[in-house]
C-alpha positions in Angstrom: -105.5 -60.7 29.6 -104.5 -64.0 31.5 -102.6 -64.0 34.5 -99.8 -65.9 36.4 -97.9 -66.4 39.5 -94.5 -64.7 39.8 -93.1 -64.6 43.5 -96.7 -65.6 44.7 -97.8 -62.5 43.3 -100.7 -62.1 40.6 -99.5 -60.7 37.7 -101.8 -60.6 34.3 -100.3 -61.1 30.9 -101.5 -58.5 28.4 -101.3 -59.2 24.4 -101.6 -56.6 22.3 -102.1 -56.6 18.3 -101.6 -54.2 15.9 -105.1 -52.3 14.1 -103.6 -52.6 10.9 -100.6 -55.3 10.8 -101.5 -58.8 13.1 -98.2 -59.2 12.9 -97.3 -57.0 15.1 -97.8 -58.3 18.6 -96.2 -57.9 22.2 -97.0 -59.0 25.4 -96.7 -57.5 28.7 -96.9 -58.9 32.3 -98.6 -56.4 34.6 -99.9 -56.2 38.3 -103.1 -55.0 39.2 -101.3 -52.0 40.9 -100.0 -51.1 37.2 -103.6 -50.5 36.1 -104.5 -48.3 39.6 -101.5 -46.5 38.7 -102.2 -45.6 35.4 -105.9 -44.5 36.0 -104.9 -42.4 38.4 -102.2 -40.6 35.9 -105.2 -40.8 33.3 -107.3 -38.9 35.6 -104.5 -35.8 35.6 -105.7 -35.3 31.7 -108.3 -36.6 31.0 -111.6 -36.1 33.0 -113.7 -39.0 31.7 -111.7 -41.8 31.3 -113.4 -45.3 31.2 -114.1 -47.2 34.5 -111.5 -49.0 36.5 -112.1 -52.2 37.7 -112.7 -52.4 41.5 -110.2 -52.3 44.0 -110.7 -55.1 46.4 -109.2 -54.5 50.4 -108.0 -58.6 50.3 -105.9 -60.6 47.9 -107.8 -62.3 45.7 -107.4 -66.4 46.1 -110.3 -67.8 44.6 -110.3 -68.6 40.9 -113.6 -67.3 39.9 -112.2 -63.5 41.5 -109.3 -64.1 39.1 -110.9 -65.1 36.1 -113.5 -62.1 37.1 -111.1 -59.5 37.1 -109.0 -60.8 34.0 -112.5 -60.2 32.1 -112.8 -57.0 33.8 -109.4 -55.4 32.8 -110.0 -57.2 29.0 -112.4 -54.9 28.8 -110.8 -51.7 30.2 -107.8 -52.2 28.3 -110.0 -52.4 25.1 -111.5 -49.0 26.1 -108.4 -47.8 26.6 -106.7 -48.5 23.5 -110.3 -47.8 21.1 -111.0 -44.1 21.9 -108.1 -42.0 19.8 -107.7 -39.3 22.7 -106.6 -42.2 25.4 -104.7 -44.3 22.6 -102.6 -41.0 21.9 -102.3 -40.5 25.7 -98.8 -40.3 27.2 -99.6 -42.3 29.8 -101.0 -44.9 27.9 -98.5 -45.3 25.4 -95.8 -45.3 27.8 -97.5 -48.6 29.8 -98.7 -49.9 26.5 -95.1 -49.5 25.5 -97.1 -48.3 22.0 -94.0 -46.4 21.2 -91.4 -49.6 20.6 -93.3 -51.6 19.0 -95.4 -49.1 16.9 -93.0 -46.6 15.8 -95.3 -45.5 13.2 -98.5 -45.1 15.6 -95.9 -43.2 18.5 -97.4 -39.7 19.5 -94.3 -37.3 19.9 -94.9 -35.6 23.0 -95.7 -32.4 23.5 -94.8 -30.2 27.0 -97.6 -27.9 27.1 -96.4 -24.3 28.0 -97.9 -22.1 31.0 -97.2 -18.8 28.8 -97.8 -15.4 30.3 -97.3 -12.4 28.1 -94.0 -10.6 29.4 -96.5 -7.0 30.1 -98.1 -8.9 32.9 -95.3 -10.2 34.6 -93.0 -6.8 33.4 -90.0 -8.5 34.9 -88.0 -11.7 34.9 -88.8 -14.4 36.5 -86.8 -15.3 39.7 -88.4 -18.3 41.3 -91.3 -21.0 40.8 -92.5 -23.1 43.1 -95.7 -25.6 43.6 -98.0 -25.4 46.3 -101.0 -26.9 47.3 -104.4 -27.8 45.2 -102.5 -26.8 41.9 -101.0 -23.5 42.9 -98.3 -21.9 41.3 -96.2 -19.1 42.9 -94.2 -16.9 40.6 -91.9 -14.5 41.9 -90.8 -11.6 39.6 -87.4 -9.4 40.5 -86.9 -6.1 39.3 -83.4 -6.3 38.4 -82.8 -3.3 36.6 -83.7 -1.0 39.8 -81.6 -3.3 41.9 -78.6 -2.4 39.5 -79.5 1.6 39.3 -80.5 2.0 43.2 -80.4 -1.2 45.6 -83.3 0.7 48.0 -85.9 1.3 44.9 -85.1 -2.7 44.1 -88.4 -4.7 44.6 -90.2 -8.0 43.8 -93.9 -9.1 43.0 -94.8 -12.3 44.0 -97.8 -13.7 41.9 -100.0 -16.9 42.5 -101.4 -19.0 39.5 -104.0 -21.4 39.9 -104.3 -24.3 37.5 -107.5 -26.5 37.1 -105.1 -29.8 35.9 -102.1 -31.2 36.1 -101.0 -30.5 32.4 -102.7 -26.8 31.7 -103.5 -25.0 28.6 -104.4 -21.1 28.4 -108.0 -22.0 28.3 -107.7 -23.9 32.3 -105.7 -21.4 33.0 -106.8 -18.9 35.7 -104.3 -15.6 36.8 -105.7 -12.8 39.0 -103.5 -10.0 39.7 -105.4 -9.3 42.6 -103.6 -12.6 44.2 -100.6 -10.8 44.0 -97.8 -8.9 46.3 -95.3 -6.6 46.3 -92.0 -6.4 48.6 -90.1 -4.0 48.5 -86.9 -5.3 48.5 -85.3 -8.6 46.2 -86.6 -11.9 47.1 -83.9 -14.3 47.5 -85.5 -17.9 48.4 -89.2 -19.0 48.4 -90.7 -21.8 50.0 -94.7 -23.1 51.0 -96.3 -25.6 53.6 -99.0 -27.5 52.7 -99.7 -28.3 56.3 -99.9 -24.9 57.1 -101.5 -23.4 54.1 -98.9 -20.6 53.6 -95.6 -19.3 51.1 -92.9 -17.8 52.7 -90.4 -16.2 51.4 -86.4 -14.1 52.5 -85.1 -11.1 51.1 -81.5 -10.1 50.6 -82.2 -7.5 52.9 -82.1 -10.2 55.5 -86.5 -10.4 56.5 -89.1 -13.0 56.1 -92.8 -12.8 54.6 -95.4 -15.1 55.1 -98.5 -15.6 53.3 -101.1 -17.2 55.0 -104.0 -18.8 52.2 -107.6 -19.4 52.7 -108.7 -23.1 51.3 -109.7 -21.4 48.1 -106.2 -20.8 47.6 -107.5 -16.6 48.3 -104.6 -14.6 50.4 -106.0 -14.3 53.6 -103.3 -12.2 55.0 -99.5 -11.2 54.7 -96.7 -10.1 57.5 -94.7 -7.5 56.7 -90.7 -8.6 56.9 -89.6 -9.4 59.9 -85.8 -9.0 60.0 -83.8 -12.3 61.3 -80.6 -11.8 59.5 -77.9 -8.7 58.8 -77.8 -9.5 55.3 -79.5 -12.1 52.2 -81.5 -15.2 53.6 -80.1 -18.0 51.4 -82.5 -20.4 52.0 -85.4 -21.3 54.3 -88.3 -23.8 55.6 -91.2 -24.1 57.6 -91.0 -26.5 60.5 -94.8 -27.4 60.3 -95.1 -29.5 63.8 -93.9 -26.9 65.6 -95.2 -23.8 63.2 -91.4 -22.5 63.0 -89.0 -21.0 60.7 -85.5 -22.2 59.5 -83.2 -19.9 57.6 -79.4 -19.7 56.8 -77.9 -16.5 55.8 -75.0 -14.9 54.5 -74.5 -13.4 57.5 -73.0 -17.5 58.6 -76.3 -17.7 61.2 -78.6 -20.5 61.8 -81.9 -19.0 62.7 -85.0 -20.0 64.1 -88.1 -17.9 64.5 -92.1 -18.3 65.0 -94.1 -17.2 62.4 -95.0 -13.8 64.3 -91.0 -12.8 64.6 -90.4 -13.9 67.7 -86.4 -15.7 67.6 -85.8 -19.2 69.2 -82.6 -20.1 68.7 -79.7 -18.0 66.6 -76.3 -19.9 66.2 -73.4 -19.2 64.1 -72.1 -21.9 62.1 -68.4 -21.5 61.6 -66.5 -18.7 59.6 -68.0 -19.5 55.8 -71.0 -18.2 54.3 -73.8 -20.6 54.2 -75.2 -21.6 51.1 -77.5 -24.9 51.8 -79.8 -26.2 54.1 -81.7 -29.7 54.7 -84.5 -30.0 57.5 -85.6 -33.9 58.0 -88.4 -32.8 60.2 -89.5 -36.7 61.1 -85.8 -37.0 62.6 -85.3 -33.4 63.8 -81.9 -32.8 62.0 -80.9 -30.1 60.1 -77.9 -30.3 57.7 -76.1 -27.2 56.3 -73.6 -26.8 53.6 -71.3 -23.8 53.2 -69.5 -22.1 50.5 -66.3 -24.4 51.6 -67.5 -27.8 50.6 -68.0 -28.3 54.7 -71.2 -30.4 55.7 -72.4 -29.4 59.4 -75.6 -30.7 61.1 -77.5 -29.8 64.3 -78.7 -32.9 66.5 -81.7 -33.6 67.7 -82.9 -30.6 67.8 -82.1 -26.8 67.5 -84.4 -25.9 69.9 -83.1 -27.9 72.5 -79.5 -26.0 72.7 -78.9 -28.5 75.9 -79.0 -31.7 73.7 -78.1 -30.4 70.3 -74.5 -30.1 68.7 -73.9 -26.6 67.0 -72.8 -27.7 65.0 -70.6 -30.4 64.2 -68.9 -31.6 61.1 -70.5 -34.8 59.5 
């Protein structure tokens, strides 16, 4: 590469040549940031990619740190683009823009599939969420005893760790020991990193929460705690404060601690709520209802003194 000045910012100019046909060339202009960027993606797939050049904490002035790193990326571009299993990397195609110019070299991509055969999961899958340190939480509703008796209805919810961003069966790892069983239809799930736990409402109108050790182990789970007459359309975890947030059908705003104690309970006009929004940073909380109506609470629903319940925005 070589490198220029565009808005007073560095940016290195890469020239690329086909293997096989010289006359196929592009060039691309790319910041340093690009590179970090894509080693960083590099990393999700493949463990051992080749060195990046260093980071530096100040922008380089002087020619000699210039001409240094141009040398530097030369060579990590070449390593890049030589070993087959980084040449026919997503990642690197997609900044090597490999794809328009070489239609004949293009890798199709492939979406790797997380497959678990239907006997362990023996139901249909309800929700999936993703939680910390590559943690997948799978929740499982047994619909048919919901439809034949609402009180035998239950749910499993399962957790999957995965040992890289894109998985295959052979990094996968599924215990069900890491698994639990409520026994009543999970309607909404949710998980804070900052807390380390999955929560998750019923249609029965109670909250779980699962508390995880750092190995991603359950280290303990509540048994529902009932905040609402009827289903718990969605929730959150206010992590400053180690709160819950939930809407219902039941047209209630709720707030609770994470032992079932209730700090606030408002109802929120004469629809059924059916969306919620918690910008924690700001302390708002915006609502939808079945109606098309968009209510908010303001600063705080904690603070009932200061806060409108609601008002229409």
């Amino acid at each position: 590469p070589s490198y220029v000045y565009i808005a007073d910012a560095v940016h290195f100019s890469v020239f690329l040549i086909g293997k096989d046909e010289p006359e196929q060339a592009w060039q691309l202009l790319k910041r340093f940031s690009n590179f970090d960027d894509l080693h960083q993606k590099i990393l999700l797939t493949i463990p051992e990619p080749p060195k990046r050049p260093k980071k530096t904490f100040f922008k380089m002035k002087k020619q000699s740190d210039l001409e240094q790193r141009k040398i530097d990326l030369e060579n990590y571009c070449n390593a890049l683009l030589s070993r087959e299993d980084l040449f026919k990397n997503e990642f690197v195609q997609q900044f090597f823009e490999i794809p328009k110019h070489m239609a004949e070299y293009a890798v199709k991509t492939q979406i790797p599939l997380l497959k678990i055969d239907n006997e362990t999961l023996n139901a249909p899958v309800s929700h999936i969420i993703f939680h910390n340190n590559g943690l997948i939480v799978i929740v499982t509703n047994n619909t048919e005893s919901a439809i034949s008796d609402a009180n035998q209805s239950t749910s499993i919810l399962r957790l999957i760790e995965i040992s890289h961003g894109f998985c295959t069966d052979a990094q996968l790892k599924f215990s069900t020991s890491w698994s639990i069983s409520c026994p009543e239809l999970i309607s909404c799930v949710e998980s804070s990193e900052a807390l380390n736990c999955i929560i998750f409402g019923s249609v029965g109108g109670k909250f779980y929460v699962v508390k995880l050790q750092k190995t991603n182990e359950i280290l303990e789970s509540s048994t529902g705690i009932k905040i609402h007459t009827g289903e718990i359309k969605k929730l959150c975890i206010q992590n400053t404060e180690s709160y819950v947030i939930s809407i219902g059908v039941d047209k209630r705003l709720v707030g609770a601690s994470l032992e079932g104690k209730m700090l606030f309970c408002t109802k929120l006009g004469e629809h059924i709520l059916s969306a919620m929004c918690v910008i924690e940073e700001k302390q708002q909380i915006y609502v939808g209802n079945i109606k098309g109506c968009l209510l908010y609470t303001s600063p705080s629903p904690r603070d009932l003194s200061t806060s409108r319940m609601p008002s229409s925005a």
